[in-house]
Backbone as CSV, one residue per row, in Angstrom:
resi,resn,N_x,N_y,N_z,CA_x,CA_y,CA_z,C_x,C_y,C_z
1,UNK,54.577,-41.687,-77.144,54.385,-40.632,-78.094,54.485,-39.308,-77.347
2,UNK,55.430,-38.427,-77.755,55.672,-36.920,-77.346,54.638,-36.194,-78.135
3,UNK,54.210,-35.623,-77.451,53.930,-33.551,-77.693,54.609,-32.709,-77.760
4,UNK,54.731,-32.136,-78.882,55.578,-30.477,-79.076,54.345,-29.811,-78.792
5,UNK,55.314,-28.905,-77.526,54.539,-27.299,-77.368,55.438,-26.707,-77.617
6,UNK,54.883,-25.122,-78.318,55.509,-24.119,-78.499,55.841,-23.623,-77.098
7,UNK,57.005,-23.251,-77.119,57.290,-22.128,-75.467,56.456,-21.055,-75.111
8,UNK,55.809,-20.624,-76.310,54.942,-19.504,-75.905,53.608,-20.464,-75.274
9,UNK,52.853,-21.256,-75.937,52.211,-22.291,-75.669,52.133,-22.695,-73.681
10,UNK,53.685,-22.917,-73.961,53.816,-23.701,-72.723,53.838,-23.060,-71.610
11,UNK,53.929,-21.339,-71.716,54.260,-20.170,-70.855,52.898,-20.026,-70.472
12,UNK,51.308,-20.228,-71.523,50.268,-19.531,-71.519,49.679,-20.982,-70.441
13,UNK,50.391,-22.244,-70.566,49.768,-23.188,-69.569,50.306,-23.054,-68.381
14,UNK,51.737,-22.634,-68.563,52.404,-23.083,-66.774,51.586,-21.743,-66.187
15,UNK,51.479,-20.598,-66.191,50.432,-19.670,-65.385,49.389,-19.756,-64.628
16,UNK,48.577,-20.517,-65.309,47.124,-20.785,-64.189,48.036,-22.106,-63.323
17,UNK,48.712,-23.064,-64.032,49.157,-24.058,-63.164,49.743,-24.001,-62.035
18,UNK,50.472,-22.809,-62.182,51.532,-21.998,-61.075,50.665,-21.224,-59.708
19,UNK,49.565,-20.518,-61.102,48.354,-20.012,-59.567,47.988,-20.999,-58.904
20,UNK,47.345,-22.030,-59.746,46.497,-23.101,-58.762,47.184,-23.368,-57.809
21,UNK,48.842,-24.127,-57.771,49.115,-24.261,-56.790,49.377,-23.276,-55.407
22,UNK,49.235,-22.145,-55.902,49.881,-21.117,-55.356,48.691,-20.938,-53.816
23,UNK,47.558,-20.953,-54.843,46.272,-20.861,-54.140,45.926,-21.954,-53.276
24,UNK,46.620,-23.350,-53.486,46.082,-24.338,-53.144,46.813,-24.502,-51.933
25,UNK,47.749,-23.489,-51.852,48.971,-24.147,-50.819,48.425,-23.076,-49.666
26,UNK,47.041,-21.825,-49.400,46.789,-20.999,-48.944,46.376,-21.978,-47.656
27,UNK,46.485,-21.202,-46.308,45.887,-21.376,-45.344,46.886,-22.291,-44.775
28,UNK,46.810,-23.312,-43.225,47.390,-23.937,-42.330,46.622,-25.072,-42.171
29,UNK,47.477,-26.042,-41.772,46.877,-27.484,-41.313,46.277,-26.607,-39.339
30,UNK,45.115,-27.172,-39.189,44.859,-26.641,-37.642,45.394,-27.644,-36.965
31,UNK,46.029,-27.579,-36.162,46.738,-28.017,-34.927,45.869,-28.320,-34.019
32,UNK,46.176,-29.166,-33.081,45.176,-29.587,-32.167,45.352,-28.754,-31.054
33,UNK,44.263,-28.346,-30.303,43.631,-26.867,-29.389,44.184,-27.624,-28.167
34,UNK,44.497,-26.907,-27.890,45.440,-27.377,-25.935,43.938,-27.239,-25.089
35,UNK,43.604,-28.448,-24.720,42.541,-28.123,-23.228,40.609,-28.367,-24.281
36,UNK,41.022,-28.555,-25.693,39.474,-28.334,-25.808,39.252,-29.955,-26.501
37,UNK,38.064,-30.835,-26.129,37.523,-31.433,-26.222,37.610,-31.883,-27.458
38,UNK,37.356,-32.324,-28.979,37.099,-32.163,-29.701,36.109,-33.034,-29.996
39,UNK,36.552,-34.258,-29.557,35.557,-35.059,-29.862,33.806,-35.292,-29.141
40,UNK,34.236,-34.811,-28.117,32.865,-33.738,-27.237,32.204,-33.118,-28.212
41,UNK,32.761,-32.241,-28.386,32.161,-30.738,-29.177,31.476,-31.849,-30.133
42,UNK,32.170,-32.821,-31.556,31.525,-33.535,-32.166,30.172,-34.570,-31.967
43,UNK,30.453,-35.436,-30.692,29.329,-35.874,-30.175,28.294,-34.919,-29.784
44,UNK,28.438,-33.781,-29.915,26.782,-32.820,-29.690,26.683,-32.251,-30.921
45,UNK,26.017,-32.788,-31.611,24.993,-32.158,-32.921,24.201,-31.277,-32.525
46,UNK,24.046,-29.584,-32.850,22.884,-28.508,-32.884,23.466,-28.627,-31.405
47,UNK,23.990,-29.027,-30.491,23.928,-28.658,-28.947,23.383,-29.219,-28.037
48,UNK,22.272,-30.417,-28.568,21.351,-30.918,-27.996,21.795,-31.154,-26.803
49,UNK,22.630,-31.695,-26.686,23.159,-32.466,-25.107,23.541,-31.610,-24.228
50,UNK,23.534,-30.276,-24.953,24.183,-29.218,-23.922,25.484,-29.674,-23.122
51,UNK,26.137,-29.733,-24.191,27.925,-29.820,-23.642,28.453,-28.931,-24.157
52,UNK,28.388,-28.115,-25.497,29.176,-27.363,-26.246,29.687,-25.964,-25.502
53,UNK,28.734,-25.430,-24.928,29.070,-24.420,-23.696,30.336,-24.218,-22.722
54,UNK,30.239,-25.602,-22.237,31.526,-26.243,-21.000,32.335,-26.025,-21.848
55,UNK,32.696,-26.694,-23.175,33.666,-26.788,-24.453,34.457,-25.627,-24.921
56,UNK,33.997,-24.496,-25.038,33.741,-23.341,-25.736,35.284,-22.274,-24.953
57,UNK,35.580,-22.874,-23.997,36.260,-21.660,-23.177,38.073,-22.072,-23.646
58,UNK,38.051,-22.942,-24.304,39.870,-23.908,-24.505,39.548,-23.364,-26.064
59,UNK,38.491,-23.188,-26.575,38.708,-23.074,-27.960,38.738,-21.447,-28.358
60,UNK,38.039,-20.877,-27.654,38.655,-19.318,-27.727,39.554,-18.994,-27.396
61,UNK,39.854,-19.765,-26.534,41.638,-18.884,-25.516,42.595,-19.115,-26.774
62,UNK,42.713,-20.422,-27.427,43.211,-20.566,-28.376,42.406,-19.972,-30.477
63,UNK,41.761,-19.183,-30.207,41.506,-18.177,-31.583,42.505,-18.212,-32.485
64,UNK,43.195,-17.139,-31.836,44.265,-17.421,-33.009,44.952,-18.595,-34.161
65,UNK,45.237,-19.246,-33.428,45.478,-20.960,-34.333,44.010,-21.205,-35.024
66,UNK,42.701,-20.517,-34.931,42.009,-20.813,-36.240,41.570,-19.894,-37.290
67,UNK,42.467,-18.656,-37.146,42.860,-17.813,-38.217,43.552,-18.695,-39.119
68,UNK,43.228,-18.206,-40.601,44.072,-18.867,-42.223,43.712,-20.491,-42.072
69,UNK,43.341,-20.846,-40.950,42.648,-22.501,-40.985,41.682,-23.098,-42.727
70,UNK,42.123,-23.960,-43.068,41.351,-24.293,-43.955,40.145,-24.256,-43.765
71,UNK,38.948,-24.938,-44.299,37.932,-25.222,-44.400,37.444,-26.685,-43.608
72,UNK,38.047,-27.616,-44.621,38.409,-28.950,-44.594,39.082,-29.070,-43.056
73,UNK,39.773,-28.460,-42.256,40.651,-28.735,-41.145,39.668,-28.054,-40.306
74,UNK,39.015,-27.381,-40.192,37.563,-26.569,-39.305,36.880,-27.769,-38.852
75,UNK,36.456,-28.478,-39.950,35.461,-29.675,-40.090,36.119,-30.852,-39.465
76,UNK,37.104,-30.857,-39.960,37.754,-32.272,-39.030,37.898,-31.768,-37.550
77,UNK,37.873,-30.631,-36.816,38.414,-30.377,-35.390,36.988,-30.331,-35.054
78,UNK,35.999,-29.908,-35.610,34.881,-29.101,-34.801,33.207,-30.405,-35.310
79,UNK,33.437,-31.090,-36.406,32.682,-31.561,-36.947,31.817,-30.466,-38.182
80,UNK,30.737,-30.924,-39.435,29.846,-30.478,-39.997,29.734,-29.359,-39.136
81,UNK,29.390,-28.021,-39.906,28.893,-27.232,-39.446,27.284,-27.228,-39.103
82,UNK,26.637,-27.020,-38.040,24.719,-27.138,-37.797,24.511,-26.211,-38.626
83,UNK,24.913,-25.403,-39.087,24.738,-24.126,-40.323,25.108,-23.885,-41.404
84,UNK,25.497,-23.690,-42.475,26.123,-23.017,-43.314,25.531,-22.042,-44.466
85,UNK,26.084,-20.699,-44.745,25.593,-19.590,-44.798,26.460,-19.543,-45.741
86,UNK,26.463,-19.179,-46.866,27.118,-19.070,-48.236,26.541,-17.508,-48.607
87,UNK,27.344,-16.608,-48.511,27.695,-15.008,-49.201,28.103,-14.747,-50.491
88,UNK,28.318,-13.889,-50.837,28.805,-13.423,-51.965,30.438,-13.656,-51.778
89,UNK,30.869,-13.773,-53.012,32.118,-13.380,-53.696,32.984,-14.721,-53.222
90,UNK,32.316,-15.792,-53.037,32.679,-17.421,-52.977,33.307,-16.994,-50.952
91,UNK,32.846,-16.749,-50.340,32.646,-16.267,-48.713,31.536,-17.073,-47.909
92,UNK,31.703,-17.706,-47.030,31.173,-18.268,-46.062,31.360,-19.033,-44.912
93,UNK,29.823,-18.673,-43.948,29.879,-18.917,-42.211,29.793,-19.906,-42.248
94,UNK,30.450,-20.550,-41.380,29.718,-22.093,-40.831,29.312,-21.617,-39.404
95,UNK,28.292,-22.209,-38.991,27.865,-21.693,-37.488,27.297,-23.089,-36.695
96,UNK,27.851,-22.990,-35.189,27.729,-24.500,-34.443,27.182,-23.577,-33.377
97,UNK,26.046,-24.399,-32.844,25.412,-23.947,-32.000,26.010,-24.711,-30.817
98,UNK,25.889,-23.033,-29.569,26.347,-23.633,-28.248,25.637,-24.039,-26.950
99,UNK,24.036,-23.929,-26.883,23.154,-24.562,-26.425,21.826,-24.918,-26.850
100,UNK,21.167,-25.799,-25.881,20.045,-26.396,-26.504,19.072,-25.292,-26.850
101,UNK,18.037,-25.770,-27.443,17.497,-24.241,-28.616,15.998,-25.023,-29.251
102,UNK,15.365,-24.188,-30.113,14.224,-24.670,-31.229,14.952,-25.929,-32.082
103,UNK,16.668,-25.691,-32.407,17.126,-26.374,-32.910,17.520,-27.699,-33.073
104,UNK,16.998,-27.935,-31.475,17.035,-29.648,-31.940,15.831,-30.320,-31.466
105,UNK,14.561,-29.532,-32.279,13.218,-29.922,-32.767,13.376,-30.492,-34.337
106,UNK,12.643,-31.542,-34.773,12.655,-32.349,-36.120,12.869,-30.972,-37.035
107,UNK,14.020,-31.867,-37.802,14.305,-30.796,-39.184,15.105,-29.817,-38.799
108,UNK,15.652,-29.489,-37.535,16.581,-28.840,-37.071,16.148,-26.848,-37.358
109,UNK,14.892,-26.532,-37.484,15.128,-25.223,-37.279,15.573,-24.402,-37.057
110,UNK,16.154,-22.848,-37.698,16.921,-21.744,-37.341,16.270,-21.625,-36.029
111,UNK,17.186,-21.475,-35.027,17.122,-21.392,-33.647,17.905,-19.843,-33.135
112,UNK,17.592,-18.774,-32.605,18.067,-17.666,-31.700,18.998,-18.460,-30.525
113,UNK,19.506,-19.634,-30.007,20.192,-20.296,-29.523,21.903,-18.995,-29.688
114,UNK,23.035,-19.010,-29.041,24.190,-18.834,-29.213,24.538,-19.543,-30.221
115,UNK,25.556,-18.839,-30.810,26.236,-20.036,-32.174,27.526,-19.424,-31.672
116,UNK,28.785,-20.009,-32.387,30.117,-19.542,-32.772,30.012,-19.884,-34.271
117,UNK,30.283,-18.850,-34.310,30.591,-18.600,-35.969,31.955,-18.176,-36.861
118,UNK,32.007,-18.896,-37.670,33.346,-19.201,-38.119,33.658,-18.643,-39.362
119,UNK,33.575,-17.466,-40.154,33.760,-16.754,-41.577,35.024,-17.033,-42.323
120,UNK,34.486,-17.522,-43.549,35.957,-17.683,-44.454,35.768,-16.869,-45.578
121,UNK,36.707,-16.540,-45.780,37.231,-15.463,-47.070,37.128,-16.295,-47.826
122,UNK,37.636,-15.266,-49.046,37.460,-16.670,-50.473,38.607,-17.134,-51.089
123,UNK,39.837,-16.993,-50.183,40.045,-18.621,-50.619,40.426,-19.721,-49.588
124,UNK,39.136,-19.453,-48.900,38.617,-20.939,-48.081,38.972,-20.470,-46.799
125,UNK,39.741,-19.765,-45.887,40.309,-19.735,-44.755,39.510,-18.749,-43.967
126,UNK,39.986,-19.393,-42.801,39.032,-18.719,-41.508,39.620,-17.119,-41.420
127,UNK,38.660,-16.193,-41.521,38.854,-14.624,-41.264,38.455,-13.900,-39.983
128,UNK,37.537,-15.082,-39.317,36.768,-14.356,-38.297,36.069,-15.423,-37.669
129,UNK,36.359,-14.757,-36.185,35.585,-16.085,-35.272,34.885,-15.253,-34.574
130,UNK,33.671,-15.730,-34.071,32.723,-15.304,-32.946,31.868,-15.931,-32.823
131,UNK,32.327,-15.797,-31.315,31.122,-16.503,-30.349,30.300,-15.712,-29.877
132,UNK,29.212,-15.850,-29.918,27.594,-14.991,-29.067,27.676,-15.269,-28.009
133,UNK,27.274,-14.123,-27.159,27.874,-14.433,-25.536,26.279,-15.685,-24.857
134,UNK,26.575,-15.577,-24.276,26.054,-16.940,-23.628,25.546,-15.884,-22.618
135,UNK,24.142,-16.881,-21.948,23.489,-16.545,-20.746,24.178,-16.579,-19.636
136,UNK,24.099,-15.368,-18.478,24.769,-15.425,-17.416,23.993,-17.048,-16.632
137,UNK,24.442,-17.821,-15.763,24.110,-18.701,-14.812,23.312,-18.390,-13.947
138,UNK,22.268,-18.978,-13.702,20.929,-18.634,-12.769,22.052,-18.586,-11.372
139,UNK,21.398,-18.181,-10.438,21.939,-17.800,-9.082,21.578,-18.934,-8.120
C-alpha cells in the first residue's frame, strides 16, 4: 500500500531530514594517537594507579587530531570520563584525572588532583582541550 504526499508536504519533511543528517555527519572518526597508550590511560580509573601522568605527553603533542572529535570516539580512545560537567546550551566537559588525589577515596570525590579536560560544543565535538599543569618532580 502507497502514500500520496503532496510535494509541498514532502518539501516540509525532507528539511529537518536533510538537517539531521547534515548534523549527524558533524565531527571526525579519532584516529589512533602515535606514541600514546590507550589502553593504559583506560586501565587507570580517577588515576589511582598513577600512570595517567607518564601517558599524558603522546596525547598532547598530538591535540590537534582531537579537535571536531566526536563524543562517542573521545570515549572509545580515552575511556568514561571520571567527570562529566554538563553546561548550558547542550555543551559539555568530560574531565580524566591525571594523578592520584581525594579521588580515589569510596564514591570517588571531587578531587583538586590535575584533570585534562575535554569541552564539546553543541553539536557534540571536541572545542577545547586542557591539561592542568602537573607538579614539578621532587629533586
Amino acid at each position: 500500500m502507497f502514500f500520496r504526499i503532496s510535494p509541498h508536504r514532502a518539501s516540509r519533511l525532507a528539511a529537518p531530514l536533510l538537517a539531521g543528517l547534515l548534523l549527524a555527519g558533524c565531527g571526525h572518526a579519532l584516529p589512533n594517537v602515535p606514541g600514546f597508550a590507550a589502553a593504559a590511560w583506560r586501565a587507570d580509573p580517577y588515576a589511582c594507579l598513577g600512570r595517567r601522568a607518564a601517558l599524558l605527553p603522546p596525547l598532547l603533542a598530538a591535540r590537534a587530531r582531537l579537535y571536531d572529535a566526536r563524543a562517542d570516539d573521545v570515549t572509545a580512545l580515552l575511556g568514561h570520563p571520571d567527570e562529566e560537567e554538563l553546561l548550558a546550551q547542550t555543551e559539555k566537559v568530560y574531565s580524566y584525572y591525571l594523578l592520584p588525589g581525594a579521588q580515589c577515596g569510596p564514591r570517588h570525590p571531587r578531587s583538586a588532583a590535575p584533570r585534562l579536560r575535554l569541552r564539546f560544543g553543541p553539536l557534540g565535538t571536541v572545542t577545547e582541550v586542557q591539561a592542568e599543569p602537573l607538579p614539578a618532580p621532587a629533586p
